[in-house]
Backbone as a ProteinNet text record, in pm:
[ID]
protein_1_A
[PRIMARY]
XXXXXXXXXXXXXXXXXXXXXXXXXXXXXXXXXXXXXXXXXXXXXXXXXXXXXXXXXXXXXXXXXXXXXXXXXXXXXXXXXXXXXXXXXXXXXXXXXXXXXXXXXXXXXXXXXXXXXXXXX
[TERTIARY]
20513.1	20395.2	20335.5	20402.9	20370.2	20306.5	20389.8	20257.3	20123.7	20136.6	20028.7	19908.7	19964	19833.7	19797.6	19915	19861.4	19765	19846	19730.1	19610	19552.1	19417.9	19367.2	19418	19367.3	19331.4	19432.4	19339.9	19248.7	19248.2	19123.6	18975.9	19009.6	18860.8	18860.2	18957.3	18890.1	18964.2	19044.3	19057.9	19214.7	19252.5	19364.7	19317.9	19180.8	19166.1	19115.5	19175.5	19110.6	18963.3	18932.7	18756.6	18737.5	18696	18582.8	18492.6	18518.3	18422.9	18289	18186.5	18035.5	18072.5	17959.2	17983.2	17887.7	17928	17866.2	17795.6	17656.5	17546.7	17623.7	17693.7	17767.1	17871.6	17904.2	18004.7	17882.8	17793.2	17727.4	17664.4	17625.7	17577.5	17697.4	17784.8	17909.6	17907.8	17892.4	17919.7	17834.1	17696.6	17567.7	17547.1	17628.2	17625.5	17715.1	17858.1	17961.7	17894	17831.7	17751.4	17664.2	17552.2	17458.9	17526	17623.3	17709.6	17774.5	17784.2	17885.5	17759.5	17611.6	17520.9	17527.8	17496.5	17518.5	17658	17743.2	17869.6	17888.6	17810.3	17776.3	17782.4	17724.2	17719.2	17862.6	17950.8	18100.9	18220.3	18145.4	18166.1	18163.5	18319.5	18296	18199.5	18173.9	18123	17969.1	17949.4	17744.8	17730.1	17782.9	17841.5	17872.8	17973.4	17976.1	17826.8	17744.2	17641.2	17564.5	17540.3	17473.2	17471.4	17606.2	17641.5	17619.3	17690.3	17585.6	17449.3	17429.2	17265.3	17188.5	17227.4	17225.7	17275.2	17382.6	17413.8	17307.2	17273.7	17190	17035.4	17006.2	16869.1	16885	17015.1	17012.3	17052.2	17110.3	17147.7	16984.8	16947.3	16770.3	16676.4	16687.7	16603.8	16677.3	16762	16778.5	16777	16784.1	16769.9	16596.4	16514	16381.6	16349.2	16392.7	16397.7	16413.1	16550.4	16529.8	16457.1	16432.1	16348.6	16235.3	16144.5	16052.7	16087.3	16214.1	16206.1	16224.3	16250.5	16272.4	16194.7	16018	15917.7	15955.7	16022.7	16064.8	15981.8	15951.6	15852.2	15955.4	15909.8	15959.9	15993	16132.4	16176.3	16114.8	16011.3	15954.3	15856	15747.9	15613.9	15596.2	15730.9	15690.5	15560.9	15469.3	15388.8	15402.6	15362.5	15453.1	15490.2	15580.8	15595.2	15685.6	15689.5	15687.9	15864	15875.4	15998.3	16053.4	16176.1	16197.9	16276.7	16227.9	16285.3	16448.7	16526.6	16649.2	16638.8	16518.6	16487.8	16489.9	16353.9	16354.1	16433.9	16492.7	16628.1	16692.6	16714.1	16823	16777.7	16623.9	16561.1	16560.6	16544	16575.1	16688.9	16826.5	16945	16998.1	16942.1	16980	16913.2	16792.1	16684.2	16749.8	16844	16976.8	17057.1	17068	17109.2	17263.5	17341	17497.1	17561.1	17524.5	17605.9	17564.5	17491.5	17461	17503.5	17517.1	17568.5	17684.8	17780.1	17824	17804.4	17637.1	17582.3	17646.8	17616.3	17596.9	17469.7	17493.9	17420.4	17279.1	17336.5	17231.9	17140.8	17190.3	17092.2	17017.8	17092.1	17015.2	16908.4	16936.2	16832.7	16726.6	16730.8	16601.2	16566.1	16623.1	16540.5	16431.8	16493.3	16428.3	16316.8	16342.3	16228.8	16127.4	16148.3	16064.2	15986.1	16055.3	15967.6	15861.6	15914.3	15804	15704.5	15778.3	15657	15671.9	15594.8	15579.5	15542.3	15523.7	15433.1	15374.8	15198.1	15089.1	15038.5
4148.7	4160.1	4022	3952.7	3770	3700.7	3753.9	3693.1	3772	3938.4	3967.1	3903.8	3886.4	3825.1	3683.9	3574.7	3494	3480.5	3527	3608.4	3623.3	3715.8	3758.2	3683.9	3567.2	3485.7	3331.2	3309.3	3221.4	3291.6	3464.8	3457	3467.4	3493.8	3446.2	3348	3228.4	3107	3021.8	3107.3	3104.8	3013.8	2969.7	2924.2	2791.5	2751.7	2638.8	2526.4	2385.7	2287.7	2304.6	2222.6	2219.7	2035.8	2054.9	1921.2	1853.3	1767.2	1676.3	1634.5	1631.5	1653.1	1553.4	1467.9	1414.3	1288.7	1165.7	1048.9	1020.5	926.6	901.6	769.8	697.4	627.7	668.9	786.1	857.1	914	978.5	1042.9	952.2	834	750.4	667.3	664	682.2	721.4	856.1	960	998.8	967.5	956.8	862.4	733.2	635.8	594.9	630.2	675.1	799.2	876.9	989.4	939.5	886.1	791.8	689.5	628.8	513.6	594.1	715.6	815.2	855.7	846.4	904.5	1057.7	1108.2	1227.8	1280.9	1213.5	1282.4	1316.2	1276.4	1331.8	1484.4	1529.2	1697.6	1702	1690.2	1766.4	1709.9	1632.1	1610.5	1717.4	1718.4	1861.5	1783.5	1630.8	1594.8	1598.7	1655.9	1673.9	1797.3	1867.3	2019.5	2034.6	1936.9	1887.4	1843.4	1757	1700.1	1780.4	1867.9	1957	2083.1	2112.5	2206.8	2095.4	2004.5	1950.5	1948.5	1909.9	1894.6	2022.7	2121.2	2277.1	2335.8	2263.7	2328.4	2215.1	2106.8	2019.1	2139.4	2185.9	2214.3	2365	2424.9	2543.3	2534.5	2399.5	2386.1	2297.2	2244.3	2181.5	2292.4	2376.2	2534.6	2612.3	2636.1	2656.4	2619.7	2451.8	2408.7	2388.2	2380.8	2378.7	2523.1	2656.7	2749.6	2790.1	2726.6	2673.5	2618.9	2539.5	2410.4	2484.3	2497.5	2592.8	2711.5	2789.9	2884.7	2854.5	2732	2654.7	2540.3	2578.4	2453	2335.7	2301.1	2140.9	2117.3	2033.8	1932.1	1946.8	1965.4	1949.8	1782.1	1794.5	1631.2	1589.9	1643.1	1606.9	1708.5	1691.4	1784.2	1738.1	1838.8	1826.5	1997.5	1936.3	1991.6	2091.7	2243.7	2368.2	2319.7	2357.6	2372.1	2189.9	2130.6	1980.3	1932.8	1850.4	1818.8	1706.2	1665.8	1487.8	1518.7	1456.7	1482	1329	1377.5	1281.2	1107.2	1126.1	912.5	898.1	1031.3	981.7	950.9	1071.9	1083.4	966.5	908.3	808.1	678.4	643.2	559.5	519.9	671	707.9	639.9	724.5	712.6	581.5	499	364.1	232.9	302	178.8	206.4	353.7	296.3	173.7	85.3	-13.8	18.3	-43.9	13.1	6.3	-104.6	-72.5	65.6	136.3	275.2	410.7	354.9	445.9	562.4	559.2	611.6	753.7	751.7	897.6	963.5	1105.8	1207.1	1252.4	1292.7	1340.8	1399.3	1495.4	1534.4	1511	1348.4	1275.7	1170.9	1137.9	1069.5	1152.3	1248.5	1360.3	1352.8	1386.4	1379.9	1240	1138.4	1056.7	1057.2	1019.4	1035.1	1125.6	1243.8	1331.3	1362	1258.9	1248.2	1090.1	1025	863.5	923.7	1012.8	1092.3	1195.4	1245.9	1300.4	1363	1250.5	1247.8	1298.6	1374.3	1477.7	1404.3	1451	1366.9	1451.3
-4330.6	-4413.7	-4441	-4464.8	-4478.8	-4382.8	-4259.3	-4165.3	-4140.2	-4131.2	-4131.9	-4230.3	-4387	-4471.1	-4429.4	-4348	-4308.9	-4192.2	-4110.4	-3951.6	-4042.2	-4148.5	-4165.6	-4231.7	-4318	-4367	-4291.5	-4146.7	-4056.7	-4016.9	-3916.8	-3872.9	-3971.1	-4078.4	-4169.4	-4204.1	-4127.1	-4196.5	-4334.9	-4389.2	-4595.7	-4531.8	-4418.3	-4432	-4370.2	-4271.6	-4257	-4331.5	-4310.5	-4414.6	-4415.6	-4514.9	-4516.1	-4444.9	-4378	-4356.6	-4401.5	-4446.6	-4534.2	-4421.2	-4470.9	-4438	-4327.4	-4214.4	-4141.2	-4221.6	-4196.5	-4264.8	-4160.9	-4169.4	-4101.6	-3994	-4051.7	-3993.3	-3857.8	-3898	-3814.6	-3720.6	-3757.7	-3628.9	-3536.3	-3595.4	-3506.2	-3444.7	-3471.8	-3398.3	-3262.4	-3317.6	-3175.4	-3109.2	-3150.3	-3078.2	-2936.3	-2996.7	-2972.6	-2795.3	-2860.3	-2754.5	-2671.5	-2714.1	-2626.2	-2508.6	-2570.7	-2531	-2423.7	-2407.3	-2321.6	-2208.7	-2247.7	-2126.9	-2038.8	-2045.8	-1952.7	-1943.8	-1812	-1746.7	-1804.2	-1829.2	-1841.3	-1965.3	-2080.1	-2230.4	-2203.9	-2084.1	-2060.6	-2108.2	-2070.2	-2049.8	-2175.6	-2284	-2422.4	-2479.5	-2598.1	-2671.6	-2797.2	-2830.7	-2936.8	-2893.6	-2843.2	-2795.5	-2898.9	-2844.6	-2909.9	-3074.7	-3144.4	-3250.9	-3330.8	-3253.6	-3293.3	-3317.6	-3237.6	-3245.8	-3355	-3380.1	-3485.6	-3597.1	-3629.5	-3742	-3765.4	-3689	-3711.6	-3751.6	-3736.5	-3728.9	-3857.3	-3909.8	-4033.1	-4121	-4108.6	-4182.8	-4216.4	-4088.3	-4116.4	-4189.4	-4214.2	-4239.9	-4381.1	-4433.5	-4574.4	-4581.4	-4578.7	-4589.2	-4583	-4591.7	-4569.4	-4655.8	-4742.4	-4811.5	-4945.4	-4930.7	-5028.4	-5070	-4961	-5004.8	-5049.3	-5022.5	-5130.1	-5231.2	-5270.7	-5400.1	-5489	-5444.6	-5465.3	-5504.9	-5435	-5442.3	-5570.6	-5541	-5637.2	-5810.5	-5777.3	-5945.7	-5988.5	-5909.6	-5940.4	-5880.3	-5801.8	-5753.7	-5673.6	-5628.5	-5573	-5443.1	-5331.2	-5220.5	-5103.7	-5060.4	-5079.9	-4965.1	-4870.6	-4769.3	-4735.5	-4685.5	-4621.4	-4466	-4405.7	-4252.2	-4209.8	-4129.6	-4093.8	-4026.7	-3999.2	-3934.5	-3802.7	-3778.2	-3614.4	-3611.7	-3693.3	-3666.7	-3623	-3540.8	-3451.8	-3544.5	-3492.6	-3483	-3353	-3222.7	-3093.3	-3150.5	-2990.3	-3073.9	-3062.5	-3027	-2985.7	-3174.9	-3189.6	-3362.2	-3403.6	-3444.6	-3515.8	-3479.4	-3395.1	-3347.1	-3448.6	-3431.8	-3482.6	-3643.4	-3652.9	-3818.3	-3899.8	-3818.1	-3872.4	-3856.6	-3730.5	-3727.1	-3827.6	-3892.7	-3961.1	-4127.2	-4109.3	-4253	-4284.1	-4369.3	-4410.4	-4331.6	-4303.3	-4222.3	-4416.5	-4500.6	-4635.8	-4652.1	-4637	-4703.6	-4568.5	-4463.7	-4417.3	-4436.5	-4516.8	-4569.3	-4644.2	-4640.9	-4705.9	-4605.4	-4651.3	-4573.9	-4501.3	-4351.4	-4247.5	-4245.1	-4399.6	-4442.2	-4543.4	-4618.2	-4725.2	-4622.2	-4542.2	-4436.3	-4335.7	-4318	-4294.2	-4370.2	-4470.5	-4598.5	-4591.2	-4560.1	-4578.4	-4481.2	-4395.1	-4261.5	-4230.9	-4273.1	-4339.2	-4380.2	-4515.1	-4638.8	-4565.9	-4499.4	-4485.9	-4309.9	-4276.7	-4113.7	-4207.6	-4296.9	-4315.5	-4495.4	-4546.6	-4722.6	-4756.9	-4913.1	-4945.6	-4990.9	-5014	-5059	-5183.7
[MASK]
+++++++++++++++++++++++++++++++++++++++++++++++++++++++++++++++++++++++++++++++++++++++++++++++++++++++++++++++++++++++++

């Protein structure tokens, strides 16, 4: 019976650690080492990684501007519909962070980056 509740509690998840957010420092990290491997970045499981971050960034940033919205807040950036940051931006972005402040998280460095491409007026 003990392992069965453990069995059902890895496959939902409730038995793995949690992961602390990814720091702006760390992704440009692995952007970086990505970027140096060329063509062979394809066959990186950390492209893949990058990618799921970046993915949970825009899905906690879309939620949080709902909020936001649903409790009068002033929204922390006015990107225009449809509007990108292809990954040169982004790269550009996350690198014109001070390296002392790198240390935020992925996704405060996100908002910045954000909010300084495209400000609300």
């Amino acid at each position: 019976m003990k392992r069965l509740v453990l069995g059902a509690a890895m496959a939902l998840g409730l038995a793995a650690p949690v992961q602390a957010a990814m720091t702006v420092g760390e992704f440009i990290a692995k952007a970086n080492a990505l970027s140096a491997k060329g063509p062979m970045a394809l066959f990186s499981s950390d492209l893949g990684l990058l990618k799921r971050e970046m993915t949970g960034v825009a899905r906690q940033l879309k939620a949080e501007g709902a909020q936001r919205r649903a409790a009068g807040l002033p929204p922390r950036a006015c990107p225009p519909k449809g509007a990108k940051m292809g990954p040169a931006e982004l790269m550009s972005a996350m690198n014109a962070i001070p390296p002392a402040e790198r240390g935020m998280s992925l996704k405060d460095g996100f908002v910045r980056a954000m909010s300084a491409r495209f400000p609300c007026r």
